[in-house]
C-alpha positions, 0 to 999 in steps of 0.5 A: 738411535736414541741417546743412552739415559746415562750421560755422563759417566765418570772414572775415578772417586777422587777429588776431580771425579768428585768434583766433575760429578758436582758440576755436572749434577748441579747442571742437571746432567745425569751422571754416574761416578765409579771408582776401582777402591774398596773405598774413599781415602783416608789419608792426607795426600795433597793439601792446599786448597787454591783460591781458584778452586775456591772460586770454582766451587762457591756455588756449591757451598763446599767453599765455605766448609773448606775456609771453616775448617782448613788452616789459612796461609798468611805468611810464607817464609823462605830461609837458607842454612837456618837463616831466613831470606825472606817473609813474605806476607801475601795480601790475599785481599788484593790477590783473591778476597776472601778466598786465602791459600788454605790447607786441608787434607785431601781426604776431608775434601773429598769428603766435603765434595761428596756430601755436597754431591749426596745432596744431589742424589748421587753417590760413589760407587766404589769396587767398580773399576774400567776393565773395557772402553768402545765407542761409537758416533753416539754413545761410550760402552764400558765393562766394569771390574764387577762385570757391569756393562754401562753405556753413556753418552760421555765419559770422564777418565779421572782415574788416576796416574795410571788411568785405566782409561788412558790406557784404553784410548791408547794415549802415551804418558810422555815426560820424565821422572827423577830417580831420588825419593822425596819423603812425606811426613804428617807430624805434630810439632810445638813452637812452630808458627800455625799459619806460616809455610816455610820453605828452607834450603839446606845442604842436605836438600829442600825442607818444606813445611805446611801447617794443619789446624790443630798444631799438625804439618806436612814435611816434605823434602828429600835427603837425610832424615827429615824430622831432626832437620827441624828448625830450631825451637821445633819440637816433633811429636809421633809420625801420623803419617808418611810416604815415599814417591820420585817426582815425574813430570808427564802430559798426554799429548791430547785430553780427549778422544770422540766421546772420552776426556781426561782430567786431573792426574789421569792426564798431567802429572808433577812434582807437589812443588807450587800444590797445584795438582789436585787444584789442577784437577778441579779446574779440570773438572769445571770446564770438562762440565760446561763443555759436556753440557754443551756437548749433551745438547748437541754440541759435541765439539765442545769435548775438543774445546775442553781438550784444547784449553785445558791442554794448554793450562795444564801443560804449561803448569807441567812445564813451570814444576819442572822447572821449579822442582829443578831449582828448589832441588839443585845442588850446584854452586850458581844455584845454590847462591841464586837460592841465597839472593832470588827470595830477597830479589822477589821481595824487594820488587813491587806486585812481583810477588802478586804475579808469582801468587797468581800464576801459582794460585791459577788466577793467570787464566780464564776458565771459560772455554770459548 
């Protein structure tokens, strides 16, 4: 049997679908890419650009236009009841040079992404979502929502927490979600430092800050209301944007089956503690296209290499928000006075911070599959 002209298509238009269709169109590999919105996101969502991804996409020149229009991080600060416990100043040089934490919002890398992938000859096809999935030993067939049957050799479920494509494999979503809302807010502020992230404990619950460029922030937290919660000398302006979501911590119990894989938030699932998600996504991305190069060449357990490592980085990941998202928003006495002493610790231990970054930064792991 012939093999489909198709070889790779993927689910999801978001920045790992996005991405995926990159790697892989950068490897010559004839791909597709459908998403079931009318159209790309327009709103901020997630954020930080890690010098992983950095890293992953500087072949492709999306790097660069990410550095020269994002806001960098050069100091994070931490502080407790207005007062600040530490400032820490990562040296981005020695952890990762030339790549810095930088903040964009998420839909200007996607945008960022496409144009790249438009270079390409491939464009998102929006409208189109998974409505049905079989496969065979040779080929993946899938009905679409506008009523197009497509087969593939692969296919990529990058579609989302409630990933139509998980659903078809079958695969639980096993983890667990918190019942408090924690609260999103993009707002214009005077007085606040632009390249400093700011993480403060307060009675009424964690208050985190990310700057823009331009002079806009990202608040996030829950608890009382947000806005008036402001450090002191901090001036918000008009609300850009906000929403509301209840952290869950989830992870398929495996990434692939025969022909499918899943990435990015179709598989794992956390809280924006640490603001790996998307960059998780990506990561996820690059190492599904070596492996589907391999796989298209005749290799086709390469598929099962991908869902091994990747399983492994990402649940681990899981595992550490969890435990993170636990600590930042603990209200019992221990760990309220940990919060107090822990900045002050980390910062008093040499290269402790270096590690912290790196793990956090996804710079504790290869990206190769072997």
């Amino acid at each position: 049997m012939s093999a489909p002209s198709l070889q790779v298509l993927i689910v999801g238009a978001g920045p790992t679908g996005l991405a995926a269709a990159l790697f892989l169109a950068r490897r010559g590999v004839a791909v597709r890419i459908v998403d079931e919105a009318a159209g790309p996101t327009t709103t901020s969502k997630a954020l930080a650009v890690n010098p992983r991804t950095l890293e992953l996409l500087a072949d492709t020149g999306v790097a660069d236009r990410v550095l020269g229009e994002g806001q960098r991080i050069d100091t994070i600060r931490v502080a407790h009841q207005g007062r600040t416990t530490a400032t820490l100043r990562p040296c981005w040089d020695r952890i990762a040079p030339g790549r810095p934490m930088t903040i964009l919002p998420q839909a200007r890398t996607e945008t960022l992404l496409a144009e790249a992938l438009a270079d390409l000859g491939v464009r998102p096809e929006y409208g189109a979502g998974l409505t049905g999935l079989t496969q065979t030993a040779d080929s993946i067939t899938v009905t679409l929502s506008r009523g197009e049957t497509v087969t593939a050799s692969l296919l990529l479920g990058a579609d989302g927490a409630h990933s139509e494509t998980r659903h078809a494999l079958g695969l639980d979503f096993p983890g667990d979600a918190s019942d408090e809302p924690w609260h999103l807010i993009d707002v214009a502020i005077e007085g606040a430092p632009q390249d400093e992230a700011r993480i403060e404990f307060q009675r009424a619950g964690p208050l985190i800050t990310l700057p823009f460029s331009g002079g806009v922030f990202r608040i996030i937290g829950f608890g009382a209301d947000l806005l008036p919660r402001l450090p002191a000398g901090w001036k918000a302006g008009p609300v850009l944007w906000q929403s509301d979501f209840k952290v869950s911590h989830r992870m398929v119990p495996t990434m692939a089956v025969g022909r499918v894989a899943l990435a990015g938030d179709a598989a794992h699932i956390h809280s924006p503690i640490g603001g790996r998600g998307m960059n998780l996504g990506i990561e996820d991305a690059f190492v599904f296209a070596a492996c589907a190069a391999d796989a298209l060449n005749g290799d086709l357990s390469r598929i099962a290499d991908y869902a091994r490592v990747r399983h492994a980085v990402d649940a681990a990941w899981v595992k550490t928000s969890r435990g993170l998202t636990g600590f930042v928003a603990g209200q019992s006495l221990p760990v309220r006075a940990l919060k107090r002493i822990a900045p002050l610790i980390a910062a008093s231990v040499p290269g402790l911070i270096d590690q912290a970054l790196k793990r956090g930064m996804g710079l504790d792991h290869p990206t190769a599959v072997r």
